[in-house]
C-alpha positions in Angstrom: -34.1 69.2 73.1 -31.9 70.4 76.1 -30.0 67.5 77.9 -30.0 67.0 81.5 -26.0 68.3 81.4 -27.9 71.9 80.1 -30.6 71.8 82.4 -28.1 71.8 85.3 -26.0 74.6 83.8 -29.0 76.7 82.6 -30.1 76.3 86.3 -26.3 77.4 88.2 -26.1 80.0 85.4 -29.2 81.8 86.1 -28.8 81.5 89.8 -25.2 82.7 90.6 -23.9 84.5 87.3 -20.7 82.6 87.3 -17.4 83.8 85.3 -17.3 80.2 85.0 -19.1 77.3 85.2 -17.6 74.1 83.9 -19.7 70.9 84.2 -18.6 67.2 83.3 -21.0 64.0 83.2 -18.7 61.6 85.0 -20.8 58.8 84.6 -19.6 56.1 82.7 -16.7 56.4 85.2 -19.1 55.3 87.6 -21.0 52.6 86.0 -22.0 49.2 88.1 -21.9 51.5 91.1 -25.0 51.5 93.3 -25.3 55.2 92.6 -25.8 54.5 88.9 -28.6 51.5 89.3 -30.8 54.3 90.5 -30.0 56.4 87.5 -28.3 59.3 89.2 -25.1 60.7 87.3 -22.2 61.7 89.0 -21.1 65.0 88.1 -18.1 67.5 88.6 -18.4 71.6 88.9 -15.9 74.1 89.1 -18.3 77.4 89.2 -16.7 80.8 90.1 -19.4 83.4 90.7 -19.4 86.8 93.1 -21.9 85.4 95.1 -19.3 83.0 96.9 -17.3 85.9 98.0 -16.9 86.4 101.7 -18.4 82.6 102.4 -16.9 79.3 103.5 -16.8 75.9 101.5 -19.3 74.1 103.4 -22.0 77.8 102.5 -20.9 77.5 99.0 -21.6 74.0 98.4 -25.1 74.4 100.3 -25.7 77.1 98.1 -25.3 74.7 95.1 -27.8 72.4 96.3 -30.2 74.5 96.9 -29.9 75.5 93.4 -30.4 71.8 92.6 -32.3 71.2 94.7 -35.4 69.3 92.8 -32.7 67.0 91.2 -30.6 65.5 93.7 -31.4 62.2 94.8 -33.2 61.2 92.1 -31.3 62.9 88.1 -28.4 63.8 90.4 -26.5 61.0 92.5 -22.6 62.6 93.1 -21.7 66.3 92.6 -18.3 67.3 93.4 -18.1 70.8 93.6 -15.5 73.8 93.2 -16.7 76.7 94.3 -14.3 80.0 94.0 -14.8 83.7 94.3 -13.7 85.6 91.4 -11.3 87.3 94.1 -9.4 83.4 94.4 -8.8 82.9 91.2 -4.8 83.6 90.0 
């Protein structure tokens, strides 16, 4: 039984091939906030793929939710997202 935690990293890994891709349920941070009533978790990425090369933040973090698309609003309430190109990393 996959959790939602691996469907969202089955579903970043398959579309952008990261290097890395580091995901943490930061939910119980979160809890009594209005986001959390409606049973959304709050999430944190730090994804490095290729694919971000050459773009800006705001094209990266669109390209994210696309990916994710059919989960935000309702299994995804907060994502706060690090997006690199292999070519930022030091």
């Amino acid at each position: 039984m996959t959790t939602q935690l691996d469907d969202i990293r089955a579903k970043l890994i398959a579309t952008f091939s990261p290097t890395e891709c580091l995901l943490e349920d930061e939910s119980a941070a979160h809890a009594g906030h209005a986001g959390a009533a409606s049973g959304g978790s709050h999430y944190r990425l730090r994804l490095i793929s290729a694919v971000f090369e050459g773009k800006n933040r705001l094209n990266r973090h669109r390209l994210v939710y696309d990916c994710l698309d059919d989960m935000m609003q309702q299994k995804i309430h907060a994502l706060a997202i690090t997006a690199l190109a292999p070519s930022e990393i030091k």
